[in-house]
FIKOL-958361 format. One line per field, with one value per residue: residue number from 1; residue in one letter; y, z, x of N, C-alpha, C in turn. Coordinates in steps of 0.2 Angstrom, whole numbers. Last residue first. Layout:
<atoms>
nr [NUM|...] .
rest [a|...] .
ny [Y|...] .
nz [Z|...] .
nx [X|...] .
cay [Y|...] .
caz [Z|...] .
cax [X|...] .
cy [Y|...] .
cz [Z|...] .
cx [X|...] .
</atoms>
This chain:
<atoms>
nr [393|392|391|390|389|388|387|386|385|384|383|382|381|380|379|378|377|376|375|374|373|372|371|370|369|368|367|366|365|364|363|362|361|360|359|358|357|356|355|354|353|352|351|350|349|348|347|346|345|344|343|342|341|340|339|338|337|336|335|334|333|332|331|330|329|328|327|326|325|324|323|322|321|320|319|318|317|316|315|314|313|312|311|310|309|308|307|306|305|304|303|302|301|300|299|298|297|296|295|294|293|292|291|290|289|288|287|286|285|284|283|282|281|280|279|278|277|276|275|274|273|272|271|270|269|268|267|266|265|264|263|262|261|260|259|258|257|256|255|254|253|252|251|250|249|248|247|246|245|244|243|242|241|240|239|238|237|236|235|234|233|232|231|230|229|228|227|226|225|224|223|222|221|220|219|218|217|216|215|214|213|212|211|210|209|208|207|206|205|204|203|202|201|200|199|198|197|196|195|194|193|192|191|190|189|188|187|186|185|184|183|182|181|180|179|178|177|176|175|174|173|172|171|170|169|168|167|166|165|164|163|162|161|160|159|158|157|156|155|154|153|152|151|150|149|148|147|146|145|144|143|142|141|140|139|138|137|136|135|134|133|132|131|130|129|128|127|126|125|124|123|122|121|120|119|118|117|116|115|114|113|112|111|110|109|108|107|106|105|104|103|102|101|100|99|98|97|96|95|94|93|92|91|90|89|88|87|86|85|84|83|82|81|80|79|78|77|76|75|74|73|72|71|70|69|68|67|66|65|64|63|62|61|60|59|58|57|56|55|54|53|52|51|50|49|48|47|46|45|44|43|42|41|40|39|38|37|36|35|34|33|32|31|30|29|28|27|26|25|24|23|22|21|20|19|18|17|16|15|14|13|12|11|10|9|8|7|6|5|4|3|2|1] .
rest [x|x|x|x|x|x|x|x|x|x|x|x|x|x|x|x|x|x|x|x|x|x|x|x|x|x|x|x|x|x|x|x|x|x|x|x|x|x|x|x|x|x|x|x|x|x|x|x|x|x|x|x|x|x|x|x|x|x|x|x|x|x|x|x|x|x|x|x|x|x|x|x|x|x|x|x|x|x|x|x|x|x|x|x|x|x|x|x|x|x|x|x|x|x|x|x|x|x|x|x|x|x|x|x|x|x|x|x|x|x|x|x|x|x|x|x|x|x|x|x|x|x|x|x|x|x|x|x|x|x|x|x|x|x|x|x|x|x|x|x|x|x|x|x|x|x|x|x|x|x|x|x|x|x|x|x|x|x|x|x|x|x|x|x|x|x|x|x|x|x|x|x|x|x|x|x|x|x|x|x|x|x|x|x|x|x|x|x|x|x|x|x|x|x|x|x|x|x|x|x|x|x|x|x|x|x|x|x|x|x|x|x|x|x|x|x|x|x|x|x|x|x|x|x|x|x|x|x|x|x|x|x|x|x|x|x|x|x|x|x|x|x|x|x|x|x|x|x|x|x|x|x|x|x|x|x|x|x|x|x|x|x|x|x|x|x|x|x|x|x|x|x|x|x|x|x|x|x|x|x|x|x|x|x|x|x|x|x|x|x|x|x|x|x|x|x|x|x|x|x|x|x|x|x|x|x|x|x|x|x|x|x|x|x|x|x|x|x|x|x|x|x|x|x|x|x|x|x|x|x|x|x|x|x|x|x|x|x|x|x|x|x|x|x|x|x|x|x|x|x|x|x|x|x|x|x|x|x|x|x|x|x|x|x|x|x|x|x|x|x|x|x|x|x|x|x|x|x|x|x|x|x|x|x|x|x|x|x|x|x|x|x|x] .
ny [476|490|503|508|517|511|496|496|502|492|480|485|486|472|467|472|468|452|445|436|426|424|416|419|412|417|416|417|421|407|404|400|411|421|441|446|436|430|421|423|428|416|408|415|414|400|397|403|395|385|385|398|405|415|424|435|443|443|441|434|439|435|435|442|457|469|481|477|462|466|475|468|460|460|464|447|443|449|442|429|432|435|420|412|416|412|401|394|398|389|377|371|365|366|378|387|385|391|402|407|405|417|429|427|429|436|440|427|416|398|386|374|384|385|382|384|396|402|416|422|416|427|438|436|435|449|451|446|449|465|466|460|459|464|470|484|484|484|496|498|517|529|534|526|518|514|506|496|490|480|477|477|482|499|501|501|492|496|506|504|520|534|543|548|545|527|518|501|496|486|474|478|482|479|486|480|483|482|482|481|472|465|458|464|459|462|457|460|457|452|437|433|433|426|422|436|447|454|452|456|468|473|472|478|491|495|493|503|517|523|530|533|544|545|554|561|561|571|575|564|564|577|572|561|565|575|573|575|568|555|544|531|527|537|545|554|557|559|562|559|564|554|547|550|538|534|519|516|513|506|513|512|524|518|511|514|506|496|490|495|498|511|509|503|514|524|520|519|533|536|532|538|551|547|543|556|564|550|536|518|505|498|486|480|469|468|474|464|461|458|448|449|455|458|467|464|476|477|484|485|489|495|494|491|491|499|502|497|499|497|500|492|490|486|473|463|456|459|448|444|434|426|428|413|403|408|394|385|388|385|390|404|409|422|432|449|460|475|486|494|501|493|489|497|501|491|488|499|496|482|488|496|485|476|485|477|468|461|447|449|455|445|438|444|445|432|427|422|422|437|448|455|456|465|476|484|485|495|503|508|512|523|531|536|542|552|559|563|573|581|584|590|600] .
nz [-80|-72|-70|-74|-87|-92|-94|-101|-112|-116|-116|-127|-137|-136|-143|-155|-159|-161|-170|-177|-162|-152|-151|-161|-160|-157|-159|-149|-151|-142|-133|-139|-149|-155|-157|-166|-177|-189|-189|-180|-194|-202|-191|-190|-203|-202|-191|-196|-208|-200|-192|-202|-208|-201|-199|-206|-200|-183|-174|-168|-155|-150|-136|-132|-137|-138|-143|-155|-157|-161|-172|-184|-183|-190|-202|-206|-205|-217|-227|-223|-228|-240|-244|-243|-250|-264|-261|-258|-275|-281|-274|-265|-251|-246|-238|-248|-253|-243|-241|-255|-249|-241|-245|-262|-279|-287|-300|-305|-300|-296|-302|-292|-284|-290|-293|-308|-315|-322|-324|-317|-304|-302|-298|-287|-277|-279|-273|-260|-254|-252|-245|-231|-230|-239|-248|-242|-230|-227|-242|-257|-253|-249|-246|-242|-250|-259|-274|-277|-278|-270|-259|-243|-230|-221|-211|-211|-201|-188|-180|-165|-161|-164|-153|-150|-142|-138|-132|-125|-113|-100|-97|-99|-114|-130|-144|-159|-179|-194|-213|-220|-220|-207|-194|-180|-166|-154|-141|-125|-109|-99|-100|-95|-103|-116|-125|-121|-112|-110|-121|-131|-130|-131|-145|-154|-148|-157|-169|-168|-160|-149|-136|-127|-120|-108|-116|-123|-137|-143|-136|-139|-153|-153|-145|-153|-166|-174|-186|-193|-206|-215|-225|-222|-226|-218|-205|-193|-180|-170|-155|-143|-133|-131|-142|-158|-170|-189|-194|-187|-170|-157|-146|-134|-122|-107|-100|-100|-91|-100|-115|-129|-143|-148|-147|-158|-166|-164|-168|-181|-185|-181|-191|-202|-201|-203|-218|-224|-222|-227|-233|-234|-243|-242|-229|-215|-201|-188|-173|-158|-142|-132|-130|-117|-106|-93|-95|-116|-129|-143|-157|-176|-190|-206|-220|-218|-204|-190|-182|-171|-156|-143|-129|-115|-101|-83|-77|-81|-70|-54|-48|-33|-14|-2|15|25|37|53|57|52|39|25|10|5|-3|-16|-20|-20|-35|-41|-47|-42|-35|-22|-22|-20|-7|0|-1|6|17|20|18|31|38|37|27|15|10|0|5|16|10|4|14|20|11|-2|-22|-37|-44|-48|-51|-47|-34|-36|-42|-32|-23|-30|-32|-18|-18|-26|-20|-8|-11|-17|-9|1|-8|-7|5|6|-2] .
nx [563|556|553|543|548|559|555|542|548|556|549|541|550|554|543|543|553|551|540|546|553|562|574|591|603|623|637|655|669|678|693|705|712|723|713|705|696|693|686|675|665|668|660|649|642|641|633|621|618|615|603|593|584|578|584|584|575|578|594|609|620|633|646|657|666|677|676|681|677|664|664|670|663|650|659|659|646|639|649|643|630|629|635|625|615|622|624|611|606|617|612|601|597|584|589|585|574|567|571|565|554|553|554|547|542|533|541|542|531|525|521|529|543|561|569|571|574|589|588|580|583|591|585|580|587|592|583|581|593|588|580|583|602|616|626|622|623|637|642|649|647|636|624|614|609|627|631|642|657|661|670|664|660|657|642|630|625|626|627|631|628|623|623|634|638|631|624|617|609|615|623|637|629|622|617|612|610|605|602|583|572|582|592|602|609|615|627|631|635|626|618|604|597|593|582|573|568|578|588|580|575|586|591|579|583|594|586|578|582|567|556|543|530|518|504|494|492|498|509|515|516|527|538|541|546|552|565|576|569|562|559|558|573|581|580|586|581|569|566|571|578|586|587|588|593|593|583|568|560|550|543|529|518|513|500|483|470|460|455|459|456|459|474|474|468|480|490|488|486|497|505|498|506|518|518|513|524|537|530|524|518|499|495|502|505|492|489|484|482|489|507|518|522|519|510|505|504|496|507|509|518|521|530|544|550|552|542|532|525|513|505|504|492|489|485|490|494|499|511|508|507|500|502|506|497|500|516|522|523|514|513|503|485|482|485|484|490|498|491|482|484|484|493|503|501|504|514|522|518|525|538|539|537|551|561|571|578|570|570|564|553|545|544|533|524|527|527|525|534|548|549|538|543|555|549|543|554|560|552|550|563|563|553|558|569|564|558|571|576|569|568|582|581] .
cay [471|483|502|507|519|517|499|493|504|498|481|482|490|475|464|475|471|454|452|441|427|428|413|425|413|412|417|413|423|412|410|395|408|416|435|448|437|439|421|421|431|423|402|413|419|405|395|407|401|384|386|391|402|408|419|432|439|445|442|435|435|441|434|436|454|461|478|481|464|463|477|476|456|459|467|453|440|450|450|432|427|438|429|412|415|420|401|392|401|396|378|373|364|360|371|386|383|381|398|408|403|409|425|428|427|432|446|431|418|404|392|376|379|390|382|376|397|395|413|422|414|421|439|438|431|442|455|447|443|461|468|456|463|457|463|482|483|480|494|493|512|526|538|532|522|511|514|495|496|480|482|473|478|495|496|506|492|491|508|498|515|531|540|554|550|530|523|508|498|493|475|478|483|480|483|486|482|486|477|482|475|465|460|462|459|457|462|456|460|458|439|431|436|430|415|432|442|456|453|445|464|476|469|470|487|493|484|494|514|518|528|530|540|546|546|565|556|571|578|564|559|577|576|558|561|576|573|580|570|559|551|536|526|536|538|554|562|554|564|555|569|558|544|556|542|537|526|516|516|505|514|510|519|521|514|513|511|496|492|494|491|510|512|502|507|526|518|512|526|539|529|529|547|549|538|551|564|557|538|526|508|502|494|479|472|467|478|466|463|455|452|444|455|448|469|467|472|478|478|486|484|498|492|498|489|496|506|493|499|496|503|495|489|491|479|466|458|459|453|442|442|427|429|418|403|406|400|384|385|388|382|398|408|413|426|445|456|469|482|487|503|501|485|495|506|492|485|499|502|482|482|497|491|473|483|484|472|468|447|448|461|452|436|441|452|434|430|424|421|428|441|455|453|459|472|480|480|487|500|506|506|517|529|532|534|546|558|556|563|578|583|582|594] .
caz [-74|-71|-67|-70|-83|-91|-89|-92|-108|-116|-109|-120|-137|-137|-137|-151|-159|-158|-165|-181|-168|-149|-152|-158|-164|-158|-164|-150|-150|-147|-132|-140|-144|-156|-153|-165|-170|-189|-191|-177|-188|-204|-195|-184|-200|-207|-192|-190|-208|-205|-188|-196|-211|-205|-193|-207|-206|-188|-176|-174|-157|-154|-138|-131|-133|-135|-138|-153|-158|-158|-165|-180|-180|-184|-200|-206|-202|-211|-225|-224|-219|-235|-248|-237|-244|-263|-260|-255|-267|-283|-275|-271|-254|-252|-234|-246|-258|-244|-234|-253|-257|-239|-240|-254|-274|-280|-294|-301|-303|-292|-304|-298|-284|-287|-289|-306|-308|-318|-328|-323|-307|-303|-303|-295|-281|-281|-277|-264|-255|-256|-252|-237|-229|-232|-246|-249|-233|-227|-234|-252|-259|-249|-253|-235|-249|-253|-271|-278|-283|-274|-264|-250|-230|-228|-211|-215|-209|-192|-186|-168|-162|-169|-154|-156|-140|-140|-139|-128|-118|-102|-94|-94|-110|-124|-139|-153|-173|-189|-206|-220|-227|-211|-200|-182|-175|-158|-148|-132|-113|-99|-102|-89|-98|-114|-119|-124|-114|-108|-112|-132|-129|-126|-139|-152|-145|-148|-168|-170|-164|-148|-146|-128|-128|-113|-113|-117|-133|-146|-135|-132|-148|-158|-143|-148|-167|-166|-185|-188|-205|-207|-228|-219|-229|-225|-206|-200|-182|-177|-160|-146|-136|-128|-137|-153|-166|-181|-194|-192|-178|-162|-152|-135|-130|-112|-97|-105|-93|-96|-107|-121|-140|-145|-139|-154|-166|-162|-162|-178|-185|-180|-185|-202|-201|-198|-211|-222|-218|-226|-228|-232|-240|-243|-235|-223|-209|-192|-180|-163|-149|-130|-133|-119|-115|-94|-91|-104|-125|-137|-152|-168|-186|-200|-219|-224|-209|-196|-188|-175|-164|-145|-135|-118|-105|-87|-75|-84|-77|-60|-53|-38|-20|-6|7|22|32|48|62|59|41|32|13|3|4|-11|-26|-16|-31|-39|-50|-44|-39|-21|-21|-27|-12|1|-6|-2|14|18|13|24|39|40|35|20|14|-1|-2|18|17|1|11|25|13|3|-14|-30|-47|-44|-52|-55|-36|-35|-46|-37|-20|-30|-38|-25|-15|-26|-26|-7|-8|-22|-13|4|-6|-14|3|11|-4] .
cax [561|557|562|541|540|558|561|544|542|559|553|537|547|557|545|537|554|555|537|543|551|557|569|582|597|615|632|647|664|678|688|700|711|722|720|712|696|696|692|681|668|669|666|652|643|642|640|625|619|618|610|596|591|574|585|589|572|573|585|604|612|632|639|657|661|678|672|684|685|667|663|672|671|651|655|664|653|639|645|650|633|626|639|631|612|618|630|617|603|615|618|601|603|585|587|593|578|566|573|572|555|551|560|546|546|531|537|548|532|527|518|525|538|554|570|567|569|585|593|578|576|593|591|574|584|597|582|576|592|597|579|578|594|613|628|621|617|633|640|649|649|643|629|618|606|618|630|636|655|657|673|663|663|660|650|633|623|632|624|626|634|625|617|629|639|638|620|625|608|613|616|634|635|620|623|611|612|607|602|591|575|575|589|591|610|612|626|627|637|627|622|611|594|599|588|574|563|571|589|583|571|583|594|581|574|594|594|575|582|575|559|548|534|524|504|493|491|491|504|514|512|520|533|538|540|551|557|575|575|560|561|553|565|581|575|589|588|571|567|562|575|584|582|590|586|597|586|574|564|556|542|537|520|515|507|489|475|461|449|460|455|453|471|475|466|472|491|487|481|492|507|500|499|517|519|510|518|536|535|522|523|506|494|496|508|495|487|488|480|483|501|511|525|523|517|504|507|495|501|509|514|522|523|541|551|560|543|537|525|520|506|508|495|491|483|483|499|495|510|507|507|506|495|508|499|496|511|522|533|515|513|509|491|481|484|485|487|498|499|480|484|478|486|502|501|497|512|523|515|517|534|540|532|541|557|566|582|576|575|570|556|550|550|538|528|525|529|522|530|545|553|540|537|555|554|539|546|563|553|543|557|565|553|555|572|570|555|566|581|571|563|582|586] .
cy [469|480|494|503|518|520|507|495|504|504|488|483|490|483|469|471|476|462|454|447|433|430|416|420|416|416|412|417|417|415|411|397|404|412|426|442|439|440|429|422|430|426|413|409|419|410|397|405|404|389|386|391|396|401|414|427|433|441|447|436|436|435|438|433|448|459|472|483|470|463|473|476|463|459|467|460|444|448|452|440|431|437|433|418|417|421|412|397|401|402|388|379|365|361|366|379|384|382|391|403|402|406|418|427|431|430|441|436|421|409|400|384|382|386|384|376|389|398|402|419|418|417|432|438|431|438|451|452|444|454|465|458|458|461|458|475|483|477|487|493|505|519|535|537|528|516|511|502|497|484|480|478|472|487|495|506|495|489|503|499|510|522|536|549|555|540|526|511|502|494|480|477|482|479|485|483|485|483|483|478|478|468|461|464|458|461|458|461|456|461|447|435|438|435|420|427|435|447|452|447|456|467|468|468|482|489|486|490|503|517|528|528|538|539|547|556|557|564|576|569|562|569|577|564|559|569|572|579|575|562|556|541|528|534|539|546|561|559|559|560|566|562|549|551|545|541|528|521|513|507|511|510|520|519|518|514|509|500|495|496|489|500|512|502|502|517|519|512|520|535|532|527|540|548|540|544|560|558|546|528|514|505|493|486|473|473|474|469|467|457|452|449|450|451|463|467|470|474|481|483|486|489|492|496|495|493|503|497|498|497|501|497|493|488|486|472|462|460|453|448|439|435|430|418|410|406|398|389|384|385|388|395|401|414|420|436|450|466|475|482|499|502|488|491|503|496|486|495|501|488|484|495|494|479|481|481|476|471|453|449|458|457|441|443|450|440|434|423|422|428|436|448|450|454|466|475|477|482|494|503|505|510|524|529|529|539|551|553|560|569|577|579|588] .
cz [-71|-79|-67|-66|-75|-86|-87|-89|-100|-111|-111|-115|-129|-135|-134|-144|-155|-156|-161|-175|-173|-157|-151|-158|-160|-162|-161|-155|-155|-147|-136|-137|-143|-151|-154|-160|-167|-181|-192|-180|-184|-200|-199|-186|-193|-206|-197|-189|-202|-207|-195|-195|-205|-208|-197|-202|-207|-194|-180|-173|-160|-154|-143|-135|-135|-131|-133|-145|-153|-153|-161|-172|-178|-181|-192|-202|-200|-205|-218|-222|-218|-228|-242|-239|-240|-253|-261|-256|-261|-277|-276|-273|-263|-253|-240|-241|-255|-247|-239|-246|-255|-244|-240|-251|-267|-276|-286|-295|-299|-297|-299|-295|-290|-287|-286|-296|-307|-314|-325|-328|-313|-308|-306|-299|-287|-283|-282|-271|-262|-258|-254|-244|-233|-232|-242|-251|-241|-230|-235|-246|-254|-252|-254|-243|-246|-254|-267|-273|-284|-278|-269|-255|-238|-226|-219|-214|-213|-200|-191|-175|-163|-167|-160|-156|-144|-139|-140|-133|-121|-109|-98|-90|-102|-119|-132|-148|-166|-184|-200|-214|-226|-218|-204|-189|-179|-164|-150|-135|-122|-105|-103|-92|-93|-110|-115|-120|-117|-106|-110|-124|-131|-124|-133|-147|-146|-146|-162|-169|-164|-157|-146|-134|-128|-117|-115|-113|-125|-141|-139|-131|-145|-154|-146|-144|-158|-165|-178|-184|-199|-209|-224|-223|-226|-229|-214|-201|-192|-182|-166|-154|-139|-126|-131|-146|-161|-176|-185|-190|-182|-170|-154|-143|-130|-118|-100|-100|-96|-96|-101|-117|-132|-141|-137|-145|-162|-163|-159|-171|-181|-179|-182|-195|-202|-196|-207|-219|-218|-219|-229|-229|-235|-239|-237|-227|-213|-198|-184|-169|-154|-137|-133|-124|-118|-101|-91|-102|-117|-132|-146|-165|-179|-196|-211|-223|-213|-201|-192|-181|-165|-154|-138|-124|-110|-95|-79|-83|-81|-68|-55|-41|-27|-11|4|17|28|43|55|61|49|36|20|10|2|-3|-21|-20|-26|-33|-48|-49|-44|-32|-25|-27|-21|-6|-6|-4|9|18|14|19|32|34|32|25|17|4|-2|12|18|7|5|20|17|4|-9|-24|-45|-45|-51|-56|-42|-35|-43|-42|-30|-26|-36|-28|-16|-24|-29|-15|-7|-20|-18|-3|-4|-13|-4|8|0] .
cx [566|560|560|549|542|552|562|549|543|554|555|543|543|553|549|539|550|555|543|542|549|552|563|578|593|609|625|640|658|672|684|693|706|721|718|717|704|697|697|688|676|671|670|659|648|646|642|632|622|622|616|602|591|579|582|588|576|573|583|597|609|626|635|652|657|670|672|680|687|672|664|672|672|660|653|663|659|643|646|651|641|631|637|638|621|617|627|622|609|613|620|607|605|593|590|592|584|573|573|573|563|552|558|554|546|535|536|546|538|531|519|521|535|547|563|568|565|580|591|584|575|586|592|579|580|594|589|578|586|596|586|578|591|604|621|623|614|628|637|647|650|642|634|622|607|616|624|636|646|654|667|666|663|664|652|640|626|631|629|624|628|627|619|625|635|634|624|625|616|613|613|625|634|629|621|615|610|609|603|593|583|576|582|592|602|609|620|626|634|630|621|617|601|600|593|579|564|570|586|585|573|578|589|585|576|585|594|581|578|575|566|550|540|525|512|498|491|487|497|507|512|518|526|537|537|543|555|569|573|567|559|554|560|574|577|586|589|576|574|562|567|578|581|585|591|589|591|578|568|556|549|537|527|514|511|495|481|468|452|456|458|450|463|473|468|469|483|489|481|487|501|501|496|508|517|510|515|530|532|527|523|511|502|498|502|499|494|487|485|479|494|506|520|525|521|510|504|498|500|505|514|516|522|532|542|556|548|538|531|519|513|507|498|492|485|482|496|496|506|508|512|504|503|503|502|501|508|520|529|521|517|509|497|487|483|483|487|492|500|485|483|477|482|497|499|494|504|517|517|514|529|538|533|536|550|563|578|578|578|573|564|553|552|545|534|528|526|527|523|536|553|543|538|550|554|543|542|557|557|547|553|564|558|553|564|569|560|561|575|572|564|574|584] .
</atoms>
């Protein structure tokens, strides 16, 4: 037992020496001794340790108070990197992350769809073309899903478009990788990664809202990821909020995602454009329409689009107010497709919301924007890695 506790207490102090480096830009032993509390001696075996493993390095000497200069210390950022993938949408992507989130390569969207085995073989691929692009050791891989995920486990409980059911995706890696595997649904890695990475470092409690062909969510609590008892909470796509007699893919009638997602909007808009398509640039055909067709034509204020675009907002508006409400939590932050919209849309959404807000007060909940772009996910997938492996940041 006393064995156990020393091996704890000293692995702790690894991880608050290497945290704190992490958080500054450079610092000396002197002033990592006084920020964590450890001794002189303490510090300079911790950092001799992480010298050693080339986590961190010495970057120069800082400005001298009256004896030598202090060697400052640095995060190596290079020194390891991340295997990330991005499975929420139907054309798979992934990068090479470093320990900043800094991509150092990336496997674009391509091919085809692919679900069942031959997603799985799909992920195969683009983690092996990945890994053959590192000169230098992997830390892990971070994987954001669709679907219900078991994160205990790395097993994919129920990916509708994957057509995964029960599928153990992060022992099949580990052992064909020999590297562990981290796997989070895609709306918790969004959160993970607006806390991580994004304007919302200082806010402990957030919902944030990742649309793409569906939508979903992930809630952070305190700081902490919130995955409820079955691993479902955040499944805000499959909230009824429309008596629209439209059957989603779950078997239930009106969910969000029959209201909000890229295939909703995209398929509305092929609806329209064949009753007017003066919206659509010269020789842009139905099949071709894009989000981006759709973002002008709500920007331009095209009435039709406008009012398909703020049906969604509404939707969603509603949907969020659930957990809100039931959560009381102050800041919800939109990312992924639906961000293209702009503030126009999140006041949409945030005008919807408030007004379901169970008490009448000038509190209201706030709606921002994801500035972390298209890669949130893989961002996402980076600190999932960083937090698990190495307890930063």
């Amino acid at each position: 037992m006393q064995k156990a506790t020393r091996q704890f207490t000293k692995q702790h102090n690894i991880q608050l020496v290497l945290k704190t480096i992490y958080q500054q830009d450079s610092i000396s032993r002197a002033d990592l001794a006084r920020v964590t509390g450890l001794t002189r001696t303490t510090v300079s075996e911790i950092v001799h340790t992480l010298i050693e493993e080339n986590l961190v390095q010495e970057v120069g000497r800082g400005e001298s108070l009256g004896g030598k200069p202090p060697v400052l210390l640095s995060l190596n950022k290079n020194a390891r990197l991340i295997m990330c993938l991005d499975l929420s949408q139907r054309r798979f992507t992934g990068a090479l992350m470093n320990l900043r989130g800094e991509m150092v390569y990336d496997v674009p969207a391509g091919g085809i769809p692919f679900t069942g085995q031959d997603a799985y073989q799909r992920v195969l691929e683009v983690l092996d073309e990945l890994k053959s692009h590192s000169t230098v050791p992997i830390l892990g891989i971070g994987i954001g899903s669709p679907g219900l995920v078991d994160v205990d486990q790395g097993v994919i409980l129920k990916a509708l478009r994957l057509q995964w059911s029960n599928f153990p995706l992060k022992s099949k890696l580990e052992q064909v990788y020999s590297l562990p595997v981290h796997i989070v649904n895609a709306g918790h890695i969004a959160a993970i990664a607006e806390y991580t990475f994004g304007d919302w470092a200082d806010v402990p409690n957030l919902v944030v809202l990742k649309s793409g062909e569906g939508v979903g969510s992930g809630i952070l609590l305190d700081g902490k990821l919130h995955f409820g008892d079955r691993f479902i909470a955040g499944e805000i796509g499959h909230i009824q909020v429309a008596d629209n007699h439209i059957l989603c893919e779950c078997g239930q009638e009106g969910c969000l995602e029959t209201e909000a997602g890229s295939i909703v909007l995209l398929r509305r808009a092929s609806s329209l454009a064949e009753k007017d398509n003066s919206w659509l640039p010269v020789g842009v055909t139905i099949p071709q329409i894009t989000m981006e067709h759709i973002r002008l034509a709500y920007l331009a204020g095209n009435l039709p689009i406008t009012e398909m675009v703020n049906r969604s907002a509404c939707a969603i508006g509603i949907a969020l107010s659930y957990i809100t409400n039931i959560l009381d939590i102050r800041q919800v932050v939109l990312a992924g497709d639906m961000v293209r919209f702009g503030e126009g849309f999140s006041d949409t959404i945030s005008q919807e919301l408030n007004q379901r807000f169970l008490l009448n007060t000038n509190s209201k909940t706030k709606v921002g924007l994801s500035t972390l772009g298209e890669h949130h996910v893989l961002f996402g997938a980076t600190a999932l890695v960083l937090s698990r492996e190495l307890g930063l940041p």
